[in-house]
N, C-alpha and C positions, 0 to 999 in steps of 0.2 A: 518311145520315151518312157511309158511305164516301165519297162524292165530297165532302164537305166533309175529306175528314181528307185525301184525295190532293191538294186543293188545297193544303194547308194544309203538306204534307209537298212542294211541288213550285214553287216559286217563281219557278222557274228560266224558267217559261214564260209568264211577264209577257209579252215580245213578241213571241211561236208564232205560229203557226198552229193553231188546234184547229178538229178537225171534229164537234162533237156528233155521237153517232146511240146507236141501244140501243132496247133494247124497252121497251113500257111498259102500262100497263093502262085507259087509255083519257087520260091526260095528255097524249097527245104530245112532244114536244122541249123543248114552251116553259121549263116547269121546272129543267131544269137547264143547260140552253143561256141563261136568267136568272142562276144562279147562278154561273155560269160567267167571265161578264160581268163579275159583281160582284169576283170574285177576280182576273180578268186582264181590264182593262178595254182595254188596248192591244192586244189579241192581234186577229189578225185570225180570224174566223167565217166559212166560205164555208157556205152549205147546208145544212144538217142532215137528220139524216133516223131518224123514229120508225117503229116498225113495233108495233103489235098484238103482245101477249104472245098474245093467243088465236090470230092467222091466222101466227104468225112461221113453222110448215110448208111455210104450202100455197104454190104456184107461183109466186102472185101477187105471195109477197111475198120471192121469189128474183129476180124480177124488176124489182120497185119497187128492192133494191138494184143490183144488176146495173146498171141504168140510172141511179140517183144516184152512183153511181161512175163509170161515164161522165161525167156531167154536170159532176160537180168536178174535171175530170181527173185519175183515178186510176185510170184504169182502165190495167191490165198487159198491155205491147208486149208481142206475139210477133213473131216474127222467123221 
């Protein structure tokens, strides 16, 4: 229900960019990266990315982001 109410409260991002990601308990992305859709159907989607409420700790899953942020170019220039 919160992600229906910030949609609902945030109109303004009709033609964004959103990048789904967020933990989850075995759903994956699809759920609300759907609903998402439904509320800003012009916004652009690059990528998403779910990660396991049980492994969101351990390395693997420092790493699966680490590397989807690379991937959508987000990842932060050092200099």
């Amino acid at each position: 229900m919160i992600l229906h109410t910030f949609c609902e409260a945030n109109p303004q991002l009709k033609d964004k960019t959103i990048i789904p990601f967020g933990t989850h308990g075995g759903s994956g992305v699809g759920s609300y990266k759907t609903m998402l859709q439904k509320y800003y159907p012009d916004a652009k989607y690059p990528e998403s990315l779910g990660i396991s409420g049980a492994s969101v700790r351990n390395s693997d899953s420092k790493t699966a982001v680490a590397n989807w942020v690379k991937k959508i170019g987000l990842e932060k220039k050092t200099e």
